[in-house]
C-alpha positions in Angstrom: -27.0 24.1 29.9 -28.2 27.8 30.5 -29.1 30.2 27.2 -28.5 28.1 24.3 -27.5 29.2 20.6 -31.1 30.1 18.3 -31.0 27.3 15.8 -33.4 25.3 13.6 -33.9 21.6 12.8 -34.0 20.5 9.4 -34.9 16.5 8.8 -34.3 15.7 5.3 -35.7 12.8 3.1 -32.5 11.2 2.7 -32.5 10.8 6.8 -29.6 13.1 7.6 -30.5 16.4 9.2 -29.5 19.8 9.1 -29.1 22.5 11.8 -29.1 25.7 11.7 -27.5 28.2 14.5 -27.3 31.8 14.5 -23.7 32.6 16.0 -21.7 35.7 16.1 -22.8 39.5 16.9 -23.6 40.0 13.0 -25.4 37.1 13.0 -23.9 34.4 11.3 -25.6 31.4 9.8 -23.5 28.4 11.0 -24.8 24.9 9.6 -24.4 21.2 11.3 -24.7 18.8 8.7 -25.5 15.3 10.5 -25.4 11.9 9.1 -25.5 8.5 10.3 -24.7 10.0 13.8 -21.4 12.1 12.7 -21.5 15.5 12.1 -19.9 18.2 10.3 -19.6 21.4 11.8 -19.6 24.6 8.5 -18.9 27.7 9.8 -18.9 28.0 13.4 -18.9 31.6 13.7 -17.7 33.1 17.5 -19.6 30.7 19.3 -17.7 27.0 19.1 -18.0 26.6 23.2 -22.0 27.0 23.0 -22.1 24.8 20.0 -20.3 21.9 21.3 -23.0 22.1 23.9 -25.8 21.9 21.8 -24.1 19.0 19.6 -23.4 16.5 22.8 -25.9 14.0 21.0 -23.6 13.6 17.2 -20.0 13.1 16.9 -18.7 16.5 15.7 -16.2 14.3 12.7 -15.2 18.0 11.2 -15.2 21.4 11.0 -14.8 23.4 8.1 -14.8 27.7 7.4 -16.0 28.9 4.2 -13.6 31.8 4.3 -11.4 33.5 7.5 -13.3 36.1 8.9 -14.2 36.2 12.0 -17.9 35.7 12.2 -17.1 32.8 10.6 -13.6 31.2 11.9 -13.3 32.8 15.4 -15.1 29.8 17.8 -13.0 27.0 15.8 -10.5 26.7 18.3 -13.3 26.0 21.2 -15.5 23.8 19.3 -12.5 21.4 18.2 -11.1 21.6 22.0 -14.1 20.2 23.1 -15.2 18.0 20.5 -11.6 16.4 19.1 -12.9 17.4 15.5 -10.8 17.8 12.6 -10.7 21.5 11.3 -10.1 22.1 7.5 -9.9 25.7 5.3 -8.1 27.3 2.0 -4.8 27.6 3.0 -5.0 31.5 1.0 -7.2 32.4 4.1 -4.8 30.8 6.6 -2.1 33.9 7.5 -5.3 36.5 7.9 -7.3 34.2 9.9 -4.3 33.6 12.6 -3.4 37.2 12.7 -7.4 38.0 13.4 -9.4 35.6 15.1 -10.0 36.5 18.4 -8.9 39.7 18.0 -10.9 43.3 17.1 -12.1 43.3 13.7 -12.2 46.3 11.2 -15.3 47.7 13.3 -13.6 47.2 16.8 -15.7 44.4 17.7 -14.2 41.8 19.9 -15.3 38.1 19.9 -14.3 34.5 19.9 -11.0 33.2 20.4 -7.6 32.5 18.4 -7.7 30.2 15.0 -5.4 26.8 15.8 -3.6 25.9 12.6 -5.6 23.7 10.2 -5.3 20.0 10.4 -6.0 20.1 6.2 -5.9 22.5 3.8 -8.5 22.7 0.9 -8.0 23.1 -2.6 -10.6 22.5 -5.4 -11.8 18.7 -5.8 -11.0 18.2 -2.2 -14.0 16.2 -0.8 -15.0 16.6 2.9 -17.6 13.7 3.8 -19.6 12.6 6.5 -21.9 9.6 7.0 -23.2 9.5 3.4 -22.6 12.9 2.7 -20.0 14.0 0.2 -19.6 17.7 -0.2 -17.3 18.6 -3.1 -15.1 21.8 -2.6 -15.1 24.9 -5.3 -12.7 27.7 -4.8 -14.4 31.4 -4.7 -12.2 33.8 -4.2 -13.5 37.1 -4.3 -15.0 38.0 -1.0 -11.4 37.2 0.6 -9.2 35.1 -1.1 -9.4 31.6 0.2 -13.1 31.6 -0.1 -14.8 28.1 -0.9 -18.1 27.1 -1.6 -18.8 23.1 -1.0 -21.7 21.1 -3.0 -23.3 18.6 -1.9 -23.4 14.9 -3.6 -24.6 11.5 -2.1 -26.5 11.9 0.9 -26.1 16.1 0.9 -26.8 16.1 -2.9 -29.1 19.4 -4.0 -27.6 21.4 -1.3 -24.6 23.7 -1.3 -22.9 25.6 1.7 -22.0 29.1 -0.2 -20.2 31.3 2.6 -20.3 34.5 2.2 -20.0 34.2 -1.7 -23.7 33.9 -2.9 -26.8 35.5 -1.0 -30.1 36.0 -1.6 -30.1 38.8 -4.4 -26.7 39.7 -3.5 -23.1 38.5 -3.2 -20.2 39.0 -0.6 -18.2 42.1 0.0 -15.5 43.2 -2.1 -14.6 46.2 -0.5 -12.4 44.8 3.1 -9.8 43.6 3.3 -8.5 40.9 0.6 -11.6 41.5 -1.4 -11.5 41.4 -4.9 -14.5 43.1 -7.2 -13.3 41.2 -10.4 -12.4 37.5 -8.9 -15.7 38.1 -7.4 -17.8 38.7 -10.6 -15.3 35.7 -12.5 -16.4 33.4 -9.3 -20.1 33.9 -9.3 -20.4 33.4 -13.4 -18.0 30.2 -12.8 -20.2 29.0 -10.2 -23.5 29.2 -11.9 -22.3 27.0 -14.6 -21.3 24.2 -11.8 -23.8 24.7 -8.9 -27.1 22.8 -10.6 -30.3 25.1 -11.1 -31.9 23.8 -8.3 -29.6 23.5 -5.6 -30.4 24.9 -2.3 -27.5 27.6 -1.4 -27.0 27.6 2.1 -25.9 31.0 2.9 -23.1 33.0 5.5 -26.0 35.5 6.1 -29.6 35.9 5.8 -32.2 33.6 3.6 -31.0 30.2 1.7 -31.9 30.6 -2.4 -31.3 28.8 -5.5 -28.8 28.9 -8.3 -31.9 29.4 -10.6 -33.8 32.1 -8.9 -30.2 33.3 -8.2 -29.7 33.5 -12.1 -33.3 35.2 -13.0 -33.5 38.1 -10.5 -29.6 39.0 -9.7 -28.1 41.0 -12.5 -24.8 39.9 -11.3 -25.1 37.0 -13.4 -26.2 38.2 -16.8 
């Protein structure tokens, strides 16, 4: 297979797994949800090709991108090639994705490939489910517009895949492109009122937190 992607293993209680990959130059954290032998694919970052790879033993159902950077949306169009997986985002992130993946970014770095066009675009309520997982989409707009968050229920329930809206201590960027300081500080208050204390937020970058320790040590929230 040669040099693999970095990723870790997660078995859960409920009997589903979840994997963790480290994609892109940044890195990225790009999650594999799998459930009764179908999986879905959040965030693939540059690196779809090398994650079909290490998938060959699930059926990759879906694909979804929290938001339409690049470290996040560029290896969609190799991991669906090679996998025949659906591929869903906000349709506000759609135009900037196309125009960008695959192509330099604001710091002249080059990975990844072109976006294909969404087989579904998410709005708020939307649910995206695999094996017994339901996950339960949350617009966020703030880092870029058409950022989601997606929270867990049945199967997936206590966990919450947060983009590049929520991590550890901090929060997404506001200053690139499409970012918005006020939808961002509206988004984070919203969320903390819907996400339950004690849901693990599954980060773009860095450490996975909670909405409660999230809520007592980030003055963002207060």
């Amino acid at each position: 297979m040669g040099e693999g992607l970095r990723q870790q293993r997660v078995p859960l209680p409920c009997g589903d797994e979840l994997r963790v990959f480290l994609t892109s130059p940044l890195p990225t954290n790009t999650y594999a949800w799998v459930s009764g032998g179908e999986c879905l694919v959040v965030d693939p970052g540059s690196d779809g090709d090398l994650l079909a790879q290490e998938l060959v033993d699930v059926e990759v159902k879906q694909v979804v991108v929290t938001h339409g950077h690049n470290d996040h949306a560029s290896g969609v169009g190799a991991l669906v090639e090679a996998t025949g997986a659906s591929f869903a985002m906000a349709e506000s992130d759609v135009a900037w994705a196309l125009a960008h993946a695959g192509r330099p970014d604001h710091w002249g770095q080059v990975y990844g490939s072109p976006m294909p066009r969404p087989d579904r675009l998410l709005v708020e309520g939307d649910t995206v489910t695999v094996g017994m997982a339901v996950f339960t989409v949350y617009a966020a707009p703030g880092h870029t517009p058409g950022g989601i968050v997606l929270l867990g229920g049945g199967s997936a329930e206590g966990f919450c895949f947060v983009g590049d809206t929520i991590f550890e201590s901090s929060h997404g960027r506001t200053d690139l492109e499409g970012g918005d300081a006020a939808a961002m500080d509206a988004t984070l208050h919203r969320l903390a009122g819907i996400i339950p204390a004690n849901t693990v937020l599954l980060c773009g970058h860095g450490n996975p937190t909670t909405m409660a320790d999230e809520i007592a040590t980030t003055p963002f929230y207060r």
